[in-house]
C-alpha positions as CSV (number, residue, x, y, z in Angstrom):
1,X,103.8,130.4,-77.3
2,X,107.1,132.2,-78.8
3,X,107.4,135.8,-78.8
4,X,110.1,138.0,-79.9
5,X,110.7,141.4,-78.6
6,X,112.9,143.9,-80.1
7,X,114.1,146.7,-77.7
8,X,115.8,148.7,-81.1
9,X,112.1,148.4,-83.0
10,X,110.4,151.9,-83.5
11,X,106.7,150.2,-82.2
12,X,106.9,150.0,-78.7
13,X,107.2,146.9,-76.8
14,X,103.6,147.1,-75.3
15,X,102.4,147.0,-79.0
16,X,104.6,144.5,-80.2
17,X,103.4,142.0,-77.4
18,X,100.1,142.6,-78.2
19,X,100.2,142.4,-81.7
20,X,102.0,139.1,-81.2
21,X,99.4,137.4,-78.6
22,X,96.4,138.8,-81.0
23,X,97.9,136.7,-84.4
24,X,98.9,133.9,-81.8
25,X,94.8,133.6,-80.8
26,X,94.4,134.6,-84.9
27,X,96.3,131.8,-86.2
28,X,95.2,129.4,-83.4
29,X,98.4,128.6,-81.9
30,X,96.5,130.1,-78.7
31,X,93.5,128.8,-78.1
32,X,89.8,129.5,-75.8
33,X,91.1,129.2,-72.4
34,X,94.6,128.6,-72.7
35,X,96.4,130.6,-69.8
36,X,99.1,133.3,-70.9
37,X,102.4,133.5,-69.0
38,X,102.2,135.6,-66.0
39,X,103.0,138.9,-66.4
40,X,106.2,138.9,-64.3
41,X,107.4,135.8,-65.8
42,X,107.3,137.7,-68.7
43,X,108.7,140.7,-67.8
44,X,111.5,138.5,-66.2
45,X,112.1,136.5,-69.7
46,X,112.4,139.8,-71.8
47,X,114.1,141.7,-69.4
48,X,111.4,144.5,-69.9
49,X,108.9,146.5,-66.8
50,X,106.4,144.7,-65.9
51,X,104.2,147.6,-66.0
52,X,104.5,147.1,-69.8
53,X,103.4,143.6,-69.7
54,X,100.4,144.5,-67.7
55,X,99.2,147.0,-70.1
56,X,99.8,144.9,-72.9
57,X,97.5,142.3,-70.9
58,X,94.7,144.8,-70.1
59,X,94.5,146.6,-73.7
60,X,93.9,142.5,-74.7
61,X,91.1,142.6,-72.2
62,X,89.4,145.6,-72.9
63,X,89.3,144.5,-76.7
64,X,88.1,141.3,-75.6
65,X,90.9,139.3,-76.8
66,X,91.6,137.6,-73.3
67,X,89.7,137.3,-69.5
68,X,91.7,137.9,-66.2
69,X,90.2,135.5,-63.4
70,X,91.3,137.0,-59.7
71,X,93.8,134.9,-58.3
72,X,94.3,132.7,-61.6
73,X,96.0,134.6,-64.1
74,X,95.2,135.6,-67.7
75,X,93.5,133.4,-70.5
76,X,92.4,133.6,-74.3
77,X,89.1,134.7,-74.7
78,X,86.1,132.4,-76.8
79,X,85.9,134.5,-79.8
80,X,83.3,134.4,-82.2
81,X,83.9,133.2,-86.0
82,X,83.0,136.2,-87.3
83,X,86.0,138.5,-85.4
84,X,88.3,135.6,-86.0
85,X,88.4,136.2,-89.1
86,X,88.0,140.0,-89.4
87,X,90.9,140.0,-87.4
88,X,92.8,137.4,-89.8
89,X,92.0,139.5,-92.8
90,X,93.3,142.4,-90.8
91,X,96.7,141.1,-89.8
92,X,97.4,139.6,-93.4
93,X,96.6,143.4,-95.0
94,X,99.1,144.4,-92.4
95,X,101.6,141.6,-93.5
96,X,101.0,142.2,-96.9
97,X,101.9,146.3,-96.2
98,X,104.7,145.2,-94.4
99,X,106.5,142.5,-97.4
């Protein structure tokens, strides 16, 4: 999985590392049960708190985009057709916005 984190952006880190993991899982270049990187290898990578990882990873969980398993680490979520592609929709209005 590539990310890119910009420290000069206006959206906060925490959102863009969400946003990023949720069109990853979107656009299926993360898929059910894959295991994201631990959230101080992360916070090592980027050079960023790992406090800000770990509320990026629990804002994914309480939206039911990924499952943390005790003792095992974080992983991408079975999600149903149907929010799949809300959420594809979604992000390509967003794109589209954005362009």
């Amino acid at each position: 999985m590539k990310l890119w984190l910009s420290k000069n952006s206006e959206i906060p880190l925490r959102e863009q590392l969400t946003r990023q993991i949720m069109l990853a899982i979107s656009s299926e270049e993360l898929t059910s049960g894959d295991k994201l990187p631990s959230v101080r290898e992360l916070a090592l990578r980027f050079k960023i708190h790992q406090n800000t990882v770990s509320t990026a990873y629990q804002w994914l969980e309480e939206n039911g985009w990924v499952e943390s398993r005790q003792g095992s680490g974080v992983f991408v979520k079975n999600l149903e057709k149907e929010k799949l592609q809300t959420v594809i929709a979604k992000n390509e209005t967003e794109l589209d916005k954005l362009i």
